[in-house]
N, C-alpha and C positions, 0 to 999 in steps of 0.2 A: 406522672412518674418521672422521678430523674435518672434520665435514661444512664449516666457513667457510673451511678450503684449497680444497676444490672447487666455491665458490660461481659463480666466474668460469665455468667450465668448464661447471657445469651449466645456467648460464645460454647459453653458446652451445652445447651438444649442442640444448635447448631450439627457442631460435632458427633452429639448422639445420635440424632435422626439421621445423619447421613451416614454414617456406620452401622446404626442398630441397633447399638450395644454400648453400655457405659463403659466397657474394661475397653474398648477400643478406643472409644473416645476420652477417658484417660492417658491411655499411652500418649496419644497426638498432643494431648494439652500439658503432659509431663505433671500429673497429678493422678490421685489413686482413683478407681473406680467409687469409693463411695464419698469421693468429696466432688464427683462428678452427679453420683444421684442428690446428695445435700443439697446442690446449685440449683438443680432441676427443680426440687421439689418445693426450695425457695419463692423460685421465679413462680409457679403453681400457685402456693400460697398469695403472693403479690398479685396473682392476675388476676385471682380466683377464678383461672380456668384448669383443667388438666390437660398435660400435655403427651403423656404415655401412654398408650394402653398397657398395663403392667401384665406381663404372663403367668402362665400356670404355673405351680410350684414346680422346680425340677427344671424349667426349658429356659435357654438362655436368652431365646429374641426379645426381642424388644418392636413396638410399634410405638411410632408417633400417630397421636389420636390430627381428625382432621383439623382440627385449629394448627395445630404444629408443622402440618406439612404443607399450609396455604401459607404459612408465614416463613418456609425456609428458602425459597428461592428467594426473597427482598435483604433474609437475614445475612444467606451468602454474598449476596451483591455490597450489602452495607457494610461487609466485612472486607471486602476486596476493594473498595473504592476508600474507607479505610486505612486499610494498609499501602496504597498510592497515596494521599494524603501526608501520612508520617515519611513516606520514603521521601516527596518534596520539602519535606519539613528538615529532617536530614540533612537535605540539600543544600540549605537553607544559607548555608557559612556559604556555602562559592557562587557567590551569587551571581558570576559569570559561565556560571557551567550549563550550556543547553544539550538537551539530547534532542537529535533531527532523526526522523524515520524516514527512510528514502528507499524505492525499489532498488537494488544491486546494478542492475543494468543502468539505470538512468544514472545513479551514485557513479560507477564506474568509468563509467564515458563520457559522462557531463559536470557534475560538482564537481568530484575530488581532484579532478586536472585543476580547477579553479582555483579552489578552495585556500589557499597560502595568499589570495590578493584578498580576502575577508580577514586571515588572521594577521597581516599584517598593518591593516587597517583598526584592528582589536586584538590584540594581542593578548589583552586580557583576560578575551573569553575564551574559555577550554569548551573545545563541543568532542561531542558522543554524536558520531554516524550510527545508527540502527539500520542496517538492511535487511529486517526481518522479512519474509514474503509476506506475513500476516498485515491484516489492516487495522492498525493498532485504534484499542478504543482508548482514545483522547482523558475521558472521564476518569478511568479505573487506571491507568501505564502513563508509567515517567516519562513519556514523550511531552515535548517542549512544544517545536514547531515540525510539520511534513510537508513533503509534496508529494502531491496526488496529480494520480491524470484521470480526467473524466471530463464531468458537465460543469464542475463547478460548484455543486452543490451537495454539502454532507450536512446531517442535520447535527445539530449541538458546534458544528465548529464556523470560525472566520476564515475565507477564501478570499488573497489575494491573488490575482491573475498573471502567470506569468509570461506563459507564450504557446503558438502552437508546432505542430509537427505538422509539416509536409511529407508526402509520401509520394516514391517513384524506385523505380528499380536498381539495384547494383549490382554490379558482377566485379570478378578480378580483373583485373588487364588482359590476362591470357586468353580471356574469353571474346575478347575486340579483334583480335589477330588470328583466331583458331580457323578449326575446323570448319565450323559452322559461324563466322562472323559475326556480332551482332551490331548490325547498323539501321537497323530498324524494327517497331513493334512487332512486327510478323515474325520477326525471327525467334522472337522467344519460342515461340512453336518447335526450335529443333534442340530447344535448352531444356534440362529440369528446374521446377519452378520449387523453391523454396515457401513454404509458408510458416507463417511465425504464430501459431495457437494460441500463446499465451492470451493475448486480447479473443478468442472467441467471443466469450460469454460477453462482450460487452458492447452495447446497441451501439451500430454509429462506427464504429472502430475499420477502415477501409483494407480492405481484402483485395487477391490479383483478380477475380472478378469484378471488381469494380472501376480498378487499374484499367482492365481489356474492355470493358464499357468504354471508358474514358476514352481510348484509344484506338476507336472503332474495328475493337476484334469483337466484339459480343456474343458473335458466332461462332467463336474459334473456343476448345476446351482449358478453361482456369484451373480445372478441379485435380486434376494432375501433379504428382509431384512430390516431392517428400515433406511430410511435417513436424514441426518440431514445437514443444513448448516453450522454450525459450528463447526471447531476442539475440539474446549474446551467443547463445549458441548457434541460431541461422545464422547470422553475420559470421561468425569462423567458417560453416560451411561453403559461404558465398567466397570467402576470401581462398579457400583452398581450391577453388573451382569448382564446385561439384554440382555448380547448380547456380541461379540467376534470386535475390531476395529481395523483398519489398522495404528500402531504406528509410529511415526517419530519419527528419531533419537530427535530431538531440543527439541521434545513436550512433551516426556514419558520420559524423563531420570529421574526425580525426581519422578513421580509416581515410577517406575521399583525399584528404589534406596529407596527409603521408606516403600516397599511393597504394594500400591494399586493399582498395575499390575503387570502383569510377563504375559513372553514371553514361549508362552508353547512349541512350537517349530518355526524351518525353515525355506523356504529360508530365507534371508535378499535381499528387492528390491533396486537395486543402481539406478539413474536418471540424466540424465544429468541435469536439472536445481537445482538452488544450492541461497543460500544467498548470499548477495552482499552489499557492504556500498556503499552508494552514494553520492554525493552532485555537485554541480555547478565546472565547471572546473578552472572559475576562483576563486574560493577560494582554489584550490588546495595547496598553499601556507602559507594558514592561520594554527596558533601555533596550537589553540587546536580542529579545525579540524581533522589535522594530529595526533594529540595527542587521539582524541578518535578512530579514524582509524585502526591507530598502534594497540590500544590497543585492540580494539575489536578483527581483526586478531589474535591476540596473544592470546586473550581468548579461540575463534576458534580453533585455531591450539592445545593448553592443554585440548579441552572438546570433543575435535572428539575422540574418542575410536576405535579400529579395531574392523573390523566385530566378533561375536562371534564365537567362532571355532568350536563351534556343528552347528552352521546354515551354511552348504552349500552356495555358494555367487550364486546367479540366475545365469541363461544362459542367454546370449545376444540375446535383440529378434531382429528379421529383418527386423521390422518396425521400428528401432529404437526410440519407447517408452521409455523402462527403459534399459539406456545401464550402461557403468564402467563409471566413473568419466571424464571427459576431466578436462588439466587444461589451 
């Protein structure tokens, strides 16, 4: 069968099964309902299979018989990766245009301060920041290249490695001088402890119970405290006082460095998940792909600093949660 004579057709069988009705899937296709049943009954003829259960005289549903409804979830898919296809194609004239998907918080505190020493390096390329919360699928959406934090491994795409986060505590200033001082791990005990949710769900990711491990409080209570899902949001809270947060290297660097936090003490948490650039294996080739790639790495590689030499580096625990760095 050549499939671009039946693209029409397969686009309203589509349409009709998932509505139920040809006057529906009419409207959506901007053609009449019986040039909708025509298509259908076409495609029928060519398959020699049937695709509707046709109703009683008088009622308007419609079914698709089971041949139709095993073949509409591949048929939607083929129709949405498709439709990304033609949108690259589009594309196609700026051949320097990349869209980057990036989490908001990481974009906001880590890239975009960056970002003007890549385009003036490239001038040429116009990029698209996406900070959707979604995890964009690579296959079917006009994303170019992402960073991801994880393990390093998503399947269908290429992971280059960029760097990891250390994890240790921050507060305001005000909170080094206060009330309740804090000059040492035990004193978080007379703070509220800030947690950051947004990583729950994901193995590995180090929490203030793992912190107070490190720190030989293990007996003392972590679970305490207020939580929030958002990083960008605990770090405001931290910086307004209202509580003590568990800092990443990516996310506090320019608070720490313009003073609306400091690091009142030690350990620093290491983890084995780490940031990652990613994109499609076959544009592994592509100029400025590789060109924001390179570059990002290289930003990486000049913004990672060594642990602080007053913060002791945690002990490796034997669950391995938060271990040294693999590379």
């Amino acid at each position: 069968m050549r499939l671009p004579e039946h693209l029409n057709a397969l686009r309203a069988l589509e349409a009709a099964a998932r509505h139920l009705s040809f006057a529906r899937a009419a409207e959506e296709l901007h053609v009449t309902p019986a040039a909708v049943g025509q298509l259908v009954r076409r495609l029928e003829e060519s398959l020699g299979v049937e695709l509707f259960h046709r109703s009683q005289a008088g009622s308007a549903r419609l079914l698709p018989t089971e041949a139709a409804q095993s073949a509409l979830l591949d048929l939607q898919m083929g129709f949405e990766r498709l439709s990304a296809a033609m949108d690259r194609l589009r594309s196609a004239r700026a051949q320097g245009t990349l869209t980057v998907t990036v989490a908001l918080t990481f974009a906001d505190r880590w890239l975009l301060p960056r970002l003007d020493g890549f385009r003036q390096q490239h001038p040429q390329c116009d990029l698209r920041i996406d900070t959707s919360t979604r995890l964009l699928d690579f296959a079917i959406e006009a994303a170019d290249v992402g960073v991801r934090f994880g393990s390093g491994s998503w399947p269908g795409l290429a992971a280059t490695y960029l760097m990891r986060d250390r994890f240790f505590p921050v507060c305001s200033p005000v909170l080094i001088t206060g009330r309740h001082p804090l000059r040492r791990p035990d004193d978080l005990l007379q703070h509220q402890l800030i947690h950051d949710t947004s990583m729950a769900s994901t193995p590995g990711f180090p929490t203030w119970r793992d912190w107070f491990e490190a720190a030989g409080l293990s007996g003392s209570d972590s679970a305490g405290g207020l939580r929030v899902n958002d990083s960008a949001a605990a770090y405001r809270m931290a910086i307004s006082g209202s509580g003590v947060a568990m800092g990443r290297t990516t996310l506090v660097e320019r608070d720490l460095d313009e003073g609306r936090l400091v690091r009142p003490f030690g350990p620093d948490l290491e983890c084995g998940l780490g940031y990652y650039v990613v994109h499609r294996p076959q544009d592994e080739g592509k100029p400025m792909i590789a060109a924001l790639r390179d570059w990002l790495v290289e930003e990486a590689r000049r913004a990672d600093p060594p642990p602080c030499p007053q913060a002791p580096r945690a002990r490796r625990r034997s669950k391995g949660r938060c271990t040294s760095p693999v590379t």
